[in-house]
N, CA, C and O atoms as CSV, one atom per row, in Angstrom:
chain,resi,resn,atom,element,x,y,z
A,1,UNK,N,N,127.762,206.082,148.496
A,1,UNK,CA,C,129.049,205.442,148.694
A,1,UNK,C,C,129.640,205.134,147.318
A,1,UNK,O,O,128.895,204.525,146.550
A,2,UNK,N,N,131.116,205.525,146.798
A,2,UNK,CA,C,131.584,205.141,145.885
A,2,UNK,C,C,131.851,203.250,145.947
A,2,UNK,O,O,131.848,202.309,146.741
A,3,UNK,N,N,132.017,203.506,144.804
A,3,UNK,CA,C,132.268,201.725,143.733
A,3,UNK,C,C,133.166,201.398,144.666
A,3,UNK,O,O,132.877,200.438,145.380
A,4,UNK,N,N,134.624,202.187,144.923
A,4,UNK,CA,C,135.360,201.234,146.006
A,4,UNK,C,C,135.178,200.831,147.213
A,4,UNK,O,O,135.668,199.786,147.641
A,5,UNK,N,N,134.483,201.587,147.864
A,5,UNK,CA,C,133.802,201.525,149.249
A,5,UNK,C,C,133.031,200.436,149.135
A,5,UNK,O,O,133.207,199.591,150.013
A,6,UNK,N,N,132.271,200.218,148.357
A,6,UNK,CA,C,130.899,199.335,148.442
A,6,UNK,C,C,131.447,197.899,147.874
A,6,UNK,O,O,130.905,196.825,148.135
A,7,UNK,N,N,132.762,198.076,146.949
A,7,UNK,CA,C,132.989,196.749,146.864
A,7,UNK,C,C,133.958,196.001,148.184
A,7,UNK,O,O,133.958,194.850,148.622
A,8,UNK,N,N,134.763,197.248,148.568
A,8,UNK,CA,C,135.468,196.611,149.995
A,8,UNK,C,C,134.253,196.655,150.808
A,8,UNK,O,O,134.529,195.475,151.024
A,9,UNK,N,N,133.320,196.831,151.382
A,9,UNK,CA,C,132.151,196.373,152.422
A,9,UNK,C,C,131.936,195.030,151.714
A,9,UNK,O,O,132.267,193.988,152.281
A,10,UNK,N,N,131.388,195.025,150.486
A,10,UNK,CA,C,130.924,193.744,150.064
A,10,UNK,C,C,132.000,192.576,150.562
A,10,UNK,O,O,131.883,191.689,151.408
A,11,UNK,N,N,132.896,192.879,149.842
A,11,UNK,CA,C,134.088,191.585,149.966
A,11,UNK,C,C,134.172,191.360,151.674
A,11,UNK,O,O,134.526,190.251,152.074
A,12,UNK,N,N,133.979,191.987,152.252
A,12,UNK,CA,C,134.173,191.735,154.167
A,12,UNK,C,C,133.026,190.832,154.489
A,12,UNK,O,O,133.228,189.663,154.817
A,13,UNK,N,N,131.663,191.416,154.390
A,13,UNK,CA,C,130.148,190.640,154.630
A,13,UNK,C,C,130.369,189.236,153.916
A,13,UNK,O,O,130.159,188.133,154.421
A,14,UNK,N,N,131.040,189.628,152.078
A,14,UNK,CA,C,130.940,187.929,151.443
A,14,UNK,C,C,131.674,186.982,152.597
A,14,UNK,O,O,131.087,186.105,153.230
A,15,UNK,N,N,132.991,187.313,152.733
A,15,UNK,CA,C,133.752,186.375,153.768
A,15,UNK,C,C,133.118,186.165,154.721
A,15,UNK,O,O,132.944,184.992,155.052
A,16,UNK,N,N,132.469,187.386,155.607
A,16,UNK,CA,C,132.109,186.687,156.978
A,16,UNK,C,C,130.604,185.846,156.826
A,16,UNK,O,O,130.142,185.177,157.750
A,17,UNK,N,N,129.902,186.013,155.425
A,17,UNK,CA,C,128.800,184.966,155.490
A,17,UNK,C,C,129.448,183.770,155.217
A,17,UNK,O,O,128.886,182.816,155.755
A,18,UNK,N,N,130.686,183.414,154.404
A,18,UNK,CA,C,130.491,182.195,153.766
A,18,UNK,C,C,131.710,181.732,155.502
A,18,UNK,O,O,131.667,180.569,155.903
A,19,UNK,N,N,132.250,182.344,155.950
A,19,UNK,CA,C,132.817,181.389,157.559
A,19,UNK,C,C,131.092,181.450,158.283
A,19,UNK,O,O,130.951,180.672,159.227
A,20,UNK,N,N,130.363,181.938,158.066
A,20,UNK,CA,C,129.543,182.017,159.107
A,20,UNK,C,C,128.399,180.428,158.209
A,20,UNK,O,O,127.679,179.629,158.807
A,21,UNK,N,N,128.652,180.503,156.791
A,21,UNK,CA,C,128.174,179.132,156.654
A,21,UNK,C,C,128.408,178.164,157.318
A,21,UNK,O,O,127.719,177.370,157.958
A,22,UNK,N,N,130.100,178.364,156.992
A,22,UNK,CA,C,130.802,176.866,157.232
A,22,UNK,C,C,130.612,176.222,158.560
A,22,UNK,O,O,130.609,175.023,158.839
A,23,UNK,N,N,130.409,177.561,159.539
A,23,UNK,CA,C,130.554,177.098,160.815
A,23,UNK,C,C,128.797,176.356,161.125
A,23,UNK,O,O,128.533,175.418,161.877
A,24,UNK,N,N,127.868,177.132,160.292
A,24,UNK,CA,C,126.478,176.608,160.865
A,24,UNK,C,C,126.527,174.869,160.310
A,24,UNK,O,O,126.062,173.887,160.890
A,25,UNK,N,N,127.115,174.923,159.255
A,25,UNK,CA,C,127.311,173.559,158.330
A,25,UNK,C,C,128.349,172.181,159.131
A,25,UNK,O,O,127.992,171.003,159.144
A,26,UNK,N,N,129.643,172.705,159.738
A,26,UNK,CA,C,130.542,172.065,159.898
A,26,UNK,C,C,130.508,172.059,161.035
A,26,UNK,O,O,130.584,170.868,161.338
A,27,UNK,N,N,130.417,172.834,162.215
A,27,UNK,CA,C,130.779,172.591,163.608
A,27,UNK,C,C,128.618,172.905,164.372
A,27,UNK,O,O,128.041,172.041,165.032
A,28,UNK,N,N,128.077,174.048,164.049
A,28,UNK,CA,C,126.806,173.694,164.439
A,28,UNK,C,C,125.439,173.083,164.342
A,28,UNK,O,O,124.486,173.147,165.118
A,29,UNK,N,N,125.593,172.454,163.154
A,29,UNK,CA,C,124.444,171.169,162.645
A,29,UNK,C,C,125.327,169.641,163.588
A,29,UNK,O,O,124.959,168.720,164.319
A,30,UNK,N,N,126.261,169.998,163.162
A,30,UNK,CA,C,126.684,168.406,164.256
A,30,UNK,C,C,126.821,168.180,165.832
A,30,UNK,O,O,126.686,167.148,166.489
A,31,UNK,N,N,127.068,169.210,166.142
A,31,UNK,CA,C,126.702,169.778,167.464
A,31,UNK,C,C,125.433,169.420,167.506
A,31,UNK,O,O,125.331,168.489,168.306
A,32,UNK,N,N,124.130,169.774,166.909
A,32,UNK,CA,C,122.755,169.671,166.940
A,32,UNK,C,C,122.713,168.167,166.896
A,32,UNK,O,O,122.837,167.309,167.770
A,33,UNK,N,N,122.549,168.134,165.904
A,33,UNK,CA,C,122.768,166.435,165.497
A,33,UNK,C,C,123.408,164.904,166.226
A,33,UNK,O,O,123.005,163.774,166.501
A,34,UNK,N,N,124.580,165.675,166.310
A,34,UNK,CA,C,124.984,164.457,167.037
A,34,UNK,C,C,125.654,164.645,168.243
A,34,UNK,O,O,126.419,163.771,168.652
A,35,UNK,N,N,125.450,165.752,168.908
A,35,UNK,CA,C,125.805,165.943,170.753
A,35,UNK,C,C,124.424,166.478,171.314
A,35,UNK,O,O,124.408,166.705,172.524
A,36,UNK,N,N,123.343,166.694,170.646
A,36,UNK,CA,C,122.493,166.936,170.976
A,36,UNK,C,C,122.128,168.724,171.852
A,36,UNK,O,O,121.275,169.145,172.633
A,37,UNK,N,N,123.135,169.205,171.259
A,37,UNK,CA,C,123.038,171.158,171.284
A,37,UNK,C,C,122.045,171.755,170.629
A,37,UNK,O,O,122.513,172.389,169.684
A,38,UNK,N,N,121.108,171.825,170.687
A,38,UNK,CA,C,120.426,172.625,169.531
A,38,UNK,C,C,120.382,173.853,169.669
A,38,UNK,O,O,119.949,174.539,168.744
A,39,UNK,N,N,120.863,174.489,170.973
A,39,UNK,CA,C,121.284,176.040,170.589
A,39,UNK,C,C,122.605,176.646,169.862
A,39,UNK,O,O,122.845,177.850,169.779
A,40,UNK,N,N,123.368,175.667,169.382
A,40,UNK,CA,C,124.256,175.754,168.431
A,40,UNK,C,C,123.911,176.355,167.033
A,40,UNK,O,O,124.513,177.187,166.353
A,41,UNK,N,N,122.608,175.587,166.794
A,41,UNK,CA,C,122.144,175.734,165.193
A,41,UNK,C,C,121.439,177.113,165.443
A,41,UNK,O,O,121.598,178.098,164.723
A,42,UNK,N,N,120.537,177.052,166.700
A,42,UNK,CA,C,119.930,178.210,166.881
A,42,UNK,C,C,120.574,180.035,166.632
A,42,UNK,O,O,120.174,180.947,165.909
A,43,UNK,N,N,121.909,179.911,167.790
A,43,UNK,CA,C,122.679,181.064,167.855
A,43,UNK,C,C,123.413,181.309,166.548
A,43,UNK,O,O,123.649,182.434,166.107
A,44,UNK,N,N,123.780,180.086,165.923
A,44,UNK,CA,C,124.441,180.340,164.891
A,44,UNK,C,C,123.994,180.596,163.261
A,44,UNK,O,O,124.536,181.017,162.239
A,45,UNK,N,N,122.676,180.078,163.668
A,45,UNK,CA,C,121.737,180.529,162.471
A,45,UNK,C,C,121.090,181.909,162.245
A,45,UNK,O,O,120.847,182.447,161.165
A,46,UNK,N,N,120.855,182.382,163.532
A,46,UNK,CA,C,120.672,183.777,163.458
A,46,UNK,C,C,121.944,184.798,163.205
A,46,UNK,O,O,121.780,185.977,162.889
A,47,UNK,N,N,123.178,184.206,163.381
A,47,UNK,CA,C,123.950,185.297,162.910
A,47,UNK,C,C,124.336,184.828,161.576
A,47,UNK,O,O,125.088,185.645,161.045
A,48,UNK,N,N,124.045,183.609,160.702
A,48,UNK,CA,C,124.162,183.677,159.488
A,48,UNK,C,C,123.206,184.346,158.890
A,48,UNK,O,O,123.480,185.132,157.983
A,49,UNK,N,N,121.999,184.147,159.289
A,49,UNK,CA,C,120.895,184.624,158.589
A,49,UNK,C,C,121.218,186.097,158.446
A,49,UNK,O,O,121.024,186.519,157.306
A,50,UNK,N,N,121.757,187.168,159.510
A,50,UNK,CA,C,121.726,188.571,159.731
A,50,UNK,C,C,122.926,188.529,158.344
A,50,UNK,O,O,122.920,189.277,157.366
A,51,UNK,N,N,123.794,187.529,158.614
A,51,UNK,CA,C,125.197,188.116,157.461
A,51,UNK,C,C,124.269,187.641,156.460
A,51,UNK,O,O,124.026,188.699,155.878
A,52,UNK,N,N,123.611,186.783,155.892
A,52,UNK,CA,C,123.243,186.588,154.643
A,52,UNK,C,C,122.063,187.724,153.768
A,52,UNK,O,O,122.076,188.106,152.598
A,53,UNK,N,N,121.073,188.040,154.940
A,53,UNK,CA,C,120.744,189.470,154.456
A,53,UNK,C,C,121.349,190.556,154.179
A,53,UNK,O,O,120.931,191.248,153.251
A,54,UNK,N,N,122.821,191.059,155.165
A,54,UNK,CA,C,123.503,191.986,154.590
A,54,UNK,C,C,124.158,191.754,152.973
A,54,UNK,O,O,124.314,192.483,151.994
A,55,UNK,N,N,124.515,189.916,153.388
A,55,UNK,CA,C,125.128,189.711,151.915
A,55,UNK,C,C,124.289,190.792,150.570
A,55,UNK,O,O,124.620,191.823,149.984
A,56,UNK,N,N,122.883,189.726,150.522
A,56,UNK,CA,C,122.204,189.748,149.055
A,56,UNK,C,C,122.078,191.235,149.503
A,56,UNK,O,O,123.069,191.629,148.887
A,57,UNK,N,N,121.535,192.519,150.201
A,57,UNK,CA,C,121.625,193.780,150.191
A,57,UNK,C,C,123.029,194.116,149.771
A,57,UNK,O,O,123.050,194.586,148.634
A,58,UNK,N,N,123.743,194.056,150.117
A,58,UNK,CA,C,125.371,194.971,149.474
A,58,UNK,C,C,125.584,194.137,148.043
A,58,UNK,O,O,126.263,194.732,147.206
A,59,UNK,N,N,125.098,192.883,147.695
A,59,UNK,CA,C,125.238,192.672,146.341
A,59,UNK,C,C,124.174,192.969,145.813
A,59,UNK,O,O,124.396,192.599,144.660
A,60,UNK,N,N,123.067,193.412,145.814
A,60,UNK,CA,C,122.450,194.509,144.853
A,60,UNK,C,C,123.027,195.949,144.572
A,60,UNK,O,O,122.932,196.653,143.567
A,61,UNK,N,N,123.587,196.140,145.650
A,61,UNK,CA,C,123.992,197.757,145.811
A,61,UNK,C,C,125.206,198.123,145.116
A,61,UNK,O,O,125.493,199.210,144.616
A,62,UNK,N,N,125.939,196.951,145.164
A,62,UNK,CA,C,127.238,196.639,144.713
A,62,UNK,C,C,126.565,196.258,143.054
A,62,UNK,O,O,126.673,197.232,142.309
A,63,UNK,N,N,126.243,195.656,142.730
A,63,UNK,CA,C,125.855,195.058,141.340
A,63,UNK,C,C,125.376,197.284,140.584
A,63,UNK,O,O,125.542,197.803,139.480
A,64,UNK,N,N,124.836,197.809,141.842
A,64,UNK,CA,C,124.435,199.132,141.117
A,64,UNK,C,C,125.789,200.394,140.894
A,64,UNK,O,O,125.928,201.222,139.994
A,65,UNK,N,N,126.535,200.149,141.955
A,65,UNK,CA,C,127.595,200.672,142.010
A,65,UNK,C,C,128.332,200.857,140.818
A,65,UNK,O,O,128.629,201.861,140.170
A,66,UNK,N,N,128.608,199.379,140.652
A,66,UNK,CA,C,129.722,198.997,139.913
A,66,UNK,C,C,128.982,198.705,138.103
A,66,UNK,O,O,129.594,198.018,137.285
A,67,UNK,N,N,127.606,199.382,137.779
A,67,UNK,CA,C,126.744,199.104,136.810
A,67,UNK,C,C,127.099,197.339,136.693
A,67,UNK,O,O,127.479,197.478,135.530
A,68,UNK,N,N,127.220,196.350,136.852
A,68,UNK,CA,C,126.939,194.472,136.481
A,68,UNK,C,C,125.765,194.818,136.082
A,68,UNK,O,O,125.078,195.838,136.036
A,69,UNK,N,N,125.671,193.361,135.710
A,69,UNK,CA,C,124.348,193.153,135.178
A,69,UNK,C,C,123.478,192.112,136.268
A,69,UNK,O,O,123.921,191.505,137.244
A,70,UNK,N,N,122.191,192.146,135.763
A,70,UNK,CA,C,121.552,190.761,136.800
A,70,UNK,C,C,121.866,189.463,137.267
A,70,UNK,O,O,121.552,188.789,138.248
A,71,UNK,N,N,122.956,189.239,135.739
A,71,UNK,CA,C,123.496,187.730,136.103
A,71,UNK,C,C,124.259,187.741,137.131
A,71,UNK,O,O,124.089,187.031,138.122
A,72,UNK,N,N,125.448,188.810,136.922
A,72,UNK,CA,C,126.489,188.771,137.713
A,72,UNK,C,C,125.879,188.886,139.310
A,72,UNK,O,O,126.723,188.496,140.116
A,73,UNK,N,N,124.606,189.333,139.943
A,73,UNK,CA,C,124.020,189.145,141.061
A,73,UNK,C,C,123.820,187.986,140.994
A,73,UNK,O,O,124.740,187.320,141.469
A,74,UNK,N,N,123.054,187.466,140.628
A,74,UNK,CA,C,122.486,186.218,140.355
A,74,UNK,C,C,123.625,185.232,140.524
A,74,UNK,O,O,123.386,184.231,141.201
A,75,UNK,N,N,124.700,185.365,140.056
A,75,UNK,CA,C,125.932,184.960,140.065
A,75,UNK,C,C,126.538,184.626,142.045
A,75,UNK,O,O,126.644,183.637,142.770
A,76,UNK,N,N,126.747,185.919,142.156
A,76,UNK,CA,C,126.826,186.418,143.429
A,76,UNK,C,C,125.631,185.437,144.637
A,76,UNK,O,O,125.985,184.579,145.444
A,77,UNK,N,N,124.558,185.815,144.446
A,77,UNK,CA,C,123.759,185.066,145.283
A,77,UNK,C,C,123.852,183.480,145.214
A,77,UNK,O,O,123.672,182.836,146.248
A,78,UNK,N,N,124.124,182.853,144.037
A,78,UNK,CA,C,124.178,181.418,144.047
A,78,UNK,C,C,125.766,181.088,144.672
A,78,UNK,O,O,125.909,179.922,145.042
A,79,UNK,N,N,126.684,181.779,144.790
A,79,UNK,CA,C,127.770,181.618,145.536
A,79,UNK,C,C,127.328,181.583,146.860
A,79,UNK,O,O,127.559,180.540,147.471
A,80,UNK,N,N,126.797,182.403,147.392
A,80,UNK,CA,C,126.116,182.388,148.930
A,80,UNK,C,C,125.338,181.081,149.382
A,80,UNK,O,O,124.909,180.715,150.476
A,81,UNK,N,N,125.325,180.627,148.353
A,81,UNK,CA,C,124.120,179.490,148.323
A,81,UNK,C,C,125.207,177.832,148.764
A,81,UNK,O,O,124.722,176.934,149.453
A,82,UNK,N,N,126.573,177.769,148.224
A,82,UNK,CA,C,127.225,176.908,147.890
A,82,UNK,C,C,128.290,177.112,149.203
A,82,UNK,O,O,128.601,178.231,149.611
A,83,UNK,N,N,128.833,175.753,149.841
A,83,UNK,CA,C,129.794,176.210,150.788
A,83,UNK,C,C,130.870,176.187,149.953
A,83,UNK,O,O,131.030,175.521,148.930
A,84,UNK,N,N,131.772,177.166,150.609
A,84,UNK,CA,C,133.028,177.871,149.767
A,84,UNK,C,C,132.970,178.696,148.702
A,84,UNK,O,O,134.037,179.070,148.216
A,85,UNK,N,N,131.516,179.213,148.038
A,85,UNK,CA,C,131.422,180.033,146.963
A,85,UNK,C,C,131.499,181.095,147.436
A,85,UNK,O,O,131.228,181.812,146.472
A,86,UNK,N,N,131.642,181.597,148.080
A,86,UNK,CA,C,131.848,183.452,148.548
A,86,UNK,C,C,133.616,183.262,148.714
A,86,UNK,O,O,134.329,184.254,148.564
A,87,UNK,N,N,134.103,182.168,148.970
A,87,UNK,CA,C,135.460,182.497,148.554
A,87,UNK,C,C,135.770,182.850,147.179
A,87,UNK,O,O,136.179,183.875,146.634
A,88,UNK,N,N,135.401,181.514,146.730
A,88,UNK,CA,C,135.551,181.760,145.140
A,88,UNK,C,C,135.258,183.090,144.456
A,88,UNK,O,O,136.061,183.682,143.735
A,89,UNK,N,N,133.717,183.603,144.828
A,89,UNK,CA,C,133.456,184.643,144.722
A,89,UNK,C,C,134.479,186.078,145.063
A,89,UNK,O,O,134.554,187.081,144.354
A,90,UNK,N,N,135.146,185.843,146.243
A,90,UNK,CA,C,135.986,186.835,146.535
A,90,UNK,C,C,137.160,187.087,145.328
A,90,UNK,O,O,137.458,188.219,144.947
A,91,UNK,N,N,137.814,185.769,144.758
A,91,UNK,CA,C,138.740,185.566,144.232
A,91,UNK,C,C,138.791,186.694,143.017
A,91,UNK,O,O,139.790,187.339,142.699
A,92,UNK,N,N,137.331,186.787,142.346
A,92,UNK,CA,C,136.804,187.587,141.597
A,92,UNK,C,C,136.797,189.011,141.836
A,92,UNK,O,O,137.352,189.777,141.049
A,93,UNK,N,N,136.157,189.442,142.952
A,93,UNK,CA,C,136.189,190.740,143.591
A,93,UNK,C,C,137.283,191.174,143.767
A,93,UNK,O,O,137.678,192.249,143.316
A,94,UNK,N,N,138.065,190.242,144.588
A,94,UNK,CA,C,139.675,190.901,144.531
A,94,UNK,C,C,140.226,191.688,143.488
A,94,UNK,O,O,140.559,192.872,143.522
A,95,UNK,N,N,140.284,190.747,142.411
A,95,UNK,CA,C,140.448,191.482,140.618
A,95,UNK,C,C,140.326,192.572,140.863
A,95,UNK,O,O,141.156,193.471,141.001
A,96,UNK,N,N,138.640,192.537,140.974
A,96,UNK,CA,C,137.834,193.961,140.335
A,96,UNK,C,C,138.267,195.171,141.251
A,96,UNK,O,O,138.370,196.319,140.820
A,97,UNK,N,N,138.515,194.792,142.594
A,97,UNK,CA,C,138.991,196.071,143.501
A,97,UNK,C,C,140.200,196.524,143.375
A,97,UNK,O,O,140.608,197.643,143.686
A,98,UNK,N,N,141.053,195.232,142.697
A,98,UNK,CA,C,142.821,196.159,142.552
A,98,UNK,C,C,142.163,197.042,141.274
A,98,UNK,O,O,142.447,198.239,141.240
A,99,UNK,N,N,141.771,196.792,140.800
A,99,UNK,CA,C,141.632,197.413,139.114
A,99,UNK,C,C,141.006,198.866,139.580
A,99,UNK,O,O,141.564,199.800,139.005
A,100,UNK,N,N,140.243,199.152,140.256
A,100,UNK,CA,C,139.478,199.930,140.868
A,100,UNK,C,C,140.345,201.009,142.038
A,100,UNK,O,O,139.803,201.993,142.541
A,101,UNK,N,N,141.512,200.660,142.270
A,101,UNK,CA,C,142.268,201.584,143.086
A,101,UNK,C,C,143.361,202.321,142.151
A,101,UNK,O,O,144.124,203.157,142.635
């Protein structure tokens, strides 16, 4: 897959992990917590978990694509880590993909 391909896949997975944070963070831990749902955290943890593995896979692949270096993964993964850093993160990617068309 070319550099542009792999950075538009990336930028789609970053977004839908970091809504798929917000939602395990903001609407299904409190659900758990304090209405007493715990298949909230359950259902919704498994589809973060699935986006967060695709994440860190397309940002290695992407980090090879596009030659980065380790940090800039490293970079990448600690955004995944932070709620709202895969936006931020996007903000970046955006750049790099107009530049890239």
């Amino acid at each position: 897959m070319n550099a542009q391909k792999m950075l538009y896949w990336f930028r789609r997975i970053a977004i839908a992990e970091g809504i798929s944070f917000l939602v395990l963070l903001g609407i299904a831990m409190p659900l758990k917590y304090l209405a007493g749902v715990p298949m909230a955290v359950k259902l919704v943890g498994y589809v973060h978990g699935f986006l967060f593995i695709g994440f860190v896979a397309l940002a290695w692949q992407t980090k090879e694509a596009l030659n980065k270096s380790f940090i800039w993964f490293l970079g990448a993964f600690i955004a995944s880590l932070l709620p709202f850093g895969t936006f931020v993160l996007d903000k970046q990617l955006k750049k790099e993909e107009a530049i890239l068309k």
